[in-house]
C-alpha positions in Angstrom: 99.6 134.3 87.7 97.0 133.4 85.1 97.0 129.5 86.7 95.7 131.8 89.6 93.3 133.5 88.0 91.8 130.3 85.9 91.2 128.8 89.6 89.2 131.8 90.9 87.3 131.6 87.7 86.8 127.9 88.1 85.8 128.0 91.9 83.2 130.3 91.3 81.5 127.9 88.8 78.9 126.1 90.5 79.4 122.9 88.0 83.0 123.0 89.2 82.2 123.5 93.0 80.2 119.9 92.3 82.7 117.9 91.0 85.3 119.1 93.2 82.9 118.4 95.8 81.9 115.1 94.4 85.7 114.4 94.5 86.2 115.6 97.5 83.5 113.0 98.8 84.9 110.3 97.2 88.2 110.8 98.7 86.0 111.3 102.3 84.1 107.4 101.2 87.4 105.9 100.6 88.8 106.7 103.6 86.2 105.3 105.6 86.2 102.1 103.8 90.2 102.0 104.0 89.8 102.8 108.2 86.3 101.8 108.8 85.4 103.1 112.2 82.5 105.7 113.0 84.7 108.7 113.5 85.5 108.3 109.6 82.0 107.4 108.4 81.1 110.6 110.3 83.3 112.8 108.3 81.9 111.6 105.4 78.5 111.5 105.9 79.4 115.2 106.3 80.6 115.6 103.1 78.0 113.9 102.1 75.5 116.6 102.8 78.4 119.9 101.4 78.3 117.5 98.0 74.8 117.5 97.7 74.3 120.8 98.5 77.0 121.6 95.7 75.2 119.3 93.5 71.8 121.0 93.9 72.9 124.4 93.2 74.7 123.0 90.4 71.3 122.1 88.8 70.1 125.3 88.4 73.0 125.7 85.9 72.8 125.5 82.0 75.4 122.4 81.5 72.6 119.7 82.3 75.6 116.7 81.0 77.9 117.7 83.8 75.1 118.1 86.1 74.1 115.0 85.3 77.6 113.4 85.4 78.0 115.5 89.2 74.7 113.1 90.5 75.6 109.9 89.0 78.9 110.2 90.8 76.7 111.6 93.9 74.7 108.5 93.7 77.6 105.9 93.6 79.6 107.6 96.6 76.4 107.7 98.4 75.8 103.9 98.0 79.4 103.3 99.2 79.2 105.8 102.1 76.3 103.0 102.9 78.4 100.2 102.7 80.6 101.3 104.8 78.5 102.7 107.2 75.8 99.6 107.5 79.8 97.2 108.2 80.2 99.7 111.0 77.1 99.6 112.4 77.1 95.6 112.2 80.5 95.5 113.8 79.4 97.9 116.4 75.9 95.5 117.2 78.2 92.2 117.3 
């Protein structure tokens, strides 16, 4: 029961809700570089924009390293959600 209550604790933490949502996005990035087709670029340009939402409420918090740590990995999902996305798009011009 306590494992419970450490996780209703833990959701409600904004620095937590960003790295589970950063994690969440990476999962979403890999996915569509794993099965790179617009339907899965789509979903995670969608997470894309519930992570950095996450993130930005996370910055109003007190813990500035985690904050910090939650936009650097932002950052690097965000420059392979464009990796991805920019193959699609050339695959779909060809």
């Amino acid at each position: 029961m306590a494992s419970r209550y450490d996780s209703s604790l833990q959701s409600q933490n904004p620095i937590s809700q960003a790295q589970n949502s950063v994690e969440k996005l990476h999962y979403a990035v890999s996915q569509a570089m794993s099965h790179p087709n617009a339907q899965m670029v789509k979903q995670a340009q969608s997470r894309l924009v519930h992570t950095e939402q996450a993130v930005r409420q996370a910055g109003d918090s007190l813990n500035g390293q985690a904050v910090e740590l939650a936009e650097e990995m932002l950052a690097e999902e965000k420059s392979r959600l464009a990796s991805v996305a920019s193959a699609i798009e050339g695959e779909q011009t060809k």
